[in-house]
VMD Tcl script that draws the C-alpha trace (Angstrom):
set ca {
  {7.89 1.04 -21.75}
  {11.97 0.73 -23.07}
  {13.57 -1.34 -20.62}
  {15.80 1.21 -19.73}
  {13.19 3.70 -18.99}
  {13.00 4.74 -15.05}
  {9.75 4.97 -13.16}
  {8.90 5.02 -9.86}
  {7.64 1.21 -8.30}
  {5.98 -0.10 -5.66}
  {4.53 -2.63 -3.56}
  {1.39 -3.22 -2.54}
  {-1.77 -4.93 -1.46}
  {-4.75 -3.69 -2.87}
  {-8.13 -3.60 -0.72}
  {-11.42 -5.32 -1.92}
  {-13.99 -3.60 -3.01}
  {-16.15 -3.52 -0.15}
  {-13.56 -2.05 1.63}
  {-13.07 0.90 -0.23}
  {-16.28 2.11 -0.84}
  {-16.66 1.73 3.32}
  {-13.04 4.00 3.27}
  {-14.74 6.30 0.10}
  {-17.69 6.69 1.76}
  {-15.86 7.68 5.26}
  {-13.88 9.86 3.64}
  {-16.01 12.23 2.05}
  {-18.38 12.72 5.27}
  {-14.88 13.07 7.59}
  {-11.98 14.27 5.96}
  {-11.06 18.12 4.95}
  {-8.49 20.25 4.93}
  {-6.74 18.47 2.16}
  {-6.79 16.15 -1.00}
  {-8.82 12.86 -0.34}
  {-6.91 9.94 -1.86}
  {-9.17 8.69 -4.31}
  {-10.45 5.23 -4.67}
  {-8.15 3.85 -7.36}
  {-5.32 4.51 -4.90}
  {-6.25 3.52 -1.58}
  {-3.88 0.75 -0.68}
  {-1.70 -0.92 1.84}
  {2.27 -0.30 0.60}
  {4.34 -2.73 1.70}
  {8.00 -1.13 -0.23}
  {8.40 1.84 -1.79}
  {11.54 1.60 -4.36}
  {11.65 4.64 -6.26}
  {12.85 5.31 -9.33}
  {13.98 2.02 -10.83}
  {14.83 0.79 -15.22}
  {11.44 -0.41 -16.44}
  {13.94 -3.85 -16.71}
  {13.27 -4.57 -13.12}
  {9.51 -5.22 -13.14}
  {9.75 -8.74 -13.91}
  {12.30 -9.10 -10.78}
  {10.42 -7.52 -8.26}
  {6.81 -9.17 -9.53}
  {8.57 -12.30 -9.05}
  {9.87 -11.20 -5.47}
  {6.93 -10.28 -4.16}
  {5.05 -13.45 -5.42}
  {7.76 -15.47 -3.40}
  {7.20 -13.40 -0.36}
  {3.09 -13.78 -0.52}
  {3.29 -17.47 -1.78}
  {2.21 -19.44 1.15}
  {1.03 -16.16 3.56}
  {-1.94 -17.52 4.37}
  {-5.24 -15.45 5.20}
  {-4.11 -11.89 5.59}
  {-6.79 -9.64 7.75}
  {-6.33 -6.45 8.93}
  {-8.38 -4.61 11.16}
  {-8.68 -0.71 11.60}
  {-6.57 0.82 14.87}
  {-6.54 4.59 13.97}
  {-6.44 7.77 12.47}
  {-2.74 9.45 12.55}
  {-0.98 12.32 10.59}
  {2.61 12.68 9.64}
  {3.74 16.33 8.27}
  {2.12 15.23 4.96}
  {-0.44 12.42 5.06}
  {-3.48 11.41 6.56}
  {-3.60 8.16 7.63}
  {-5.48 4.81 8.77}
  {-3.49 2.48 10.63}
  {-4.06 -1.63 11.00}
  {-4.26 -4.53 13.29}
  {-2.74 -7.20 11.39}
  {-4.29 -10.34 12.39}
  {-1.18 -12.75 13.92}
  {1.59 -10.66 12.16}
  {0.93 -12.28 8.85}
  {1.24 -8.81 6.82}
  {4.19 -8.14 8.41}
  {5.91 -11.22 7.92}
  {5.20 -11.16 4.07}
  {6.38 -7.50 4.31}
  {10.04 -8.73 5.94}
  {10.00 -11.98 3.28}
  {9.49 -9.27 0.19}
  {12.26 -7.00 1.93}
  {14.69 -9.81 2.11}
  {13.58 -10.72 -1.66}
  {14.31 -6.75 -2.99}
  {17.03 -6.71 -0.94}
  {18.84 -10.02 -2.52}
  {18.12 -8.28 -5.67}
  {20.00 -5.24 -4.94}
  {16.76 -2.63 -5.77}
  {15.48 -1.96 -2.29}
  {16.88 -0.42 0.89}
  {14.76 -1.57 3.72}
  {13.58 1.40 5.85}
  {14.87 1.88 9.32}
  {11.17 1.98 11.39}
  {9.41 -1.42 11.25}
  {6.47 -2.13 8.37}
  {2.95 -0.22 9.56}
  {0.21 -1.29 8.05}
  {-1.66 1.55 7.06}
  {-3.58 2.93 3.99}
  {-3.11 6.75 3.33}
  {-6.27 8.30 2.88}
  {-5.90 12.35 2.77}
  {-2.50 14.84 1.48}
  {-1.80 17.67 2.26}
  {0.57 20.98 2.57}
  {-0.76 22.06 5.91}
  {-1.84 19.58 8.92}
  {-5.70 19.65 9.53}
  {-5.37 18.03 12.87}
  {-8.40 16.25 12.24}
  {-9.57 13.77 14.89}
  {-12.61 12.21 12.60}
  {-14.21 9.05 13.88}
  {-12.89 5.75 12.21}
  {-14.79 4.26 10.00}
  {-17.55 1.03 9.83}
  {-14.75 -0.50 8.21}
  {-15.45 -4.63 8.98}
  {-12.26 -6.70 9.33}
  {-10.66 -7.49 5.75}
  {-8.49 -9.65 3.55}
  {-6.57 -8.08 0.54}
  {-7.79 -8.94 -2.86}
  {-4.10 -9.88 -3.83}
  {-0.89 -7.94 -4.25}
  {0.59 -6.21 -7.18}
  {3.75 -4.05 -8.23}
  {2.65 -0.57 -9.33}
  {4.34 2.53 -11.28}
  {3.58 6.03 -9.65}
  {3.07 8.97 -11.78}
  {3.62 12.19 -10.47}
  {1.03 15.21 -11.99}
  {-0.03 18.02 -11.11}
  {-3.40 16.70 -9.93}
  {-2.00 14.09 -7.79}
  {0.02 10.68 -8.63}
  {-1.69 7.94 -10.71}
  {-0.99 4.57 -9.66}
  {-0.82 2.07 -12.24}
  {-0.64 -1.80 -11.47}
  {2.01 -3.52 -13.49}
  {1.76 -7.20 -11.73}
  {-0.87 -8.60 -9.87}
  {-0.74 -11.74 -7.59}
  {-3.03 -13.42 -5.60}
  {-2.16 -14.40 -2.23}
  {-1.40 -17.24 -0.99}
  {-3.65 -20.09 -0.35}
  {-6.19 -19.21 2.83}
  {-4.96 -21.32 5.17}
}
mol new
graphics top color blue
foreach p $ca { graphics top sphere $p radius 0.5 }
foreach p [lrange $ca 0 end-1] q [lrange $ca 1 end] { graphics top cylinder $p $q radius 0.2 }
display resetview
């Protein structure tokens, strides 16, 4: 991509495997009324900048590889099921506020860099799971989702379609050592 060529980047930590067949699997017995996010885009955002120049990759990979440099073990634990007016969502238990305090260190980081405004509610961990136009008001169980770690972090492009955004991963970085 030209350097000067805008497209749409975020954040995020991506989900092992195991957890996302467990959320694949849930999904498909629990959740109508919608579009099911498919399996190549389940995962955890942690900023959402928008449209930035394809220049600004390298920046924010290196930002968010500061902010999950010495995180430690990162677990997460399902809480619930919750809708806004167009999402489906699972919310998290993050395990001694470790997520959220690499989510505030990669804030400060986008921040300094002048390509992020940080949003006024605090960071949720969550993973969105269904779209849609109209609210199902589903109430499905949660699913046998066991406690898990991220497999690492990465900086993605969004592509909008007509059959639903692509995600693309840019940047990956491990986290952390497991301390």
């Amino acid at each position: 991509m030209a350097g000067d060529e805008r497209i749409r980047l975020f954040c995020a930590l991506r989900l092992p495997d195991a957890a996302i067949e467990a959320l694949v699997d849930w999904q498909g017995r629990h959740l109508h009324g919608g579009r099911v996010v498919p399996a190549a885009n389940l995962h955890a955002t942690l900023a959402f900048l928008g449209a930035r120049p394809g220049d600004d990759v390298p920046a924010v990979a290196s930002a968010l590889a500061g902010a999950v440099a010495a995180a430690g073990r990162l677990r997460f634990t399902v809480r619930g099921y919750r809708e806004t007016r167009s999402v489906g969502m699972l919310t998290f238990d993050d395990d001694g506020g470790r997520g959220r305090a690499v989510a505030e260190r990669l804030f400060d980081r986008l921040e300094a860099l002048e390509v992020y405004r940080r949003e006024a509610r605090p960071w949720l961990p969550h993973v969105t799971v269904l779209r849609f136009r109209e609210r199902p008001r589903l109430r499905p169980p949660l699913p046998d989702l066991a406690p898990f770690s991220p497999s690492d972090a990465a900086v993605y492009s969004s592509v909008l379609r007509s059959d639903g955004a692509r995600y693309d991963v840019l940047e990956a970085i491990p986290l952390g050592q497991f301390l």
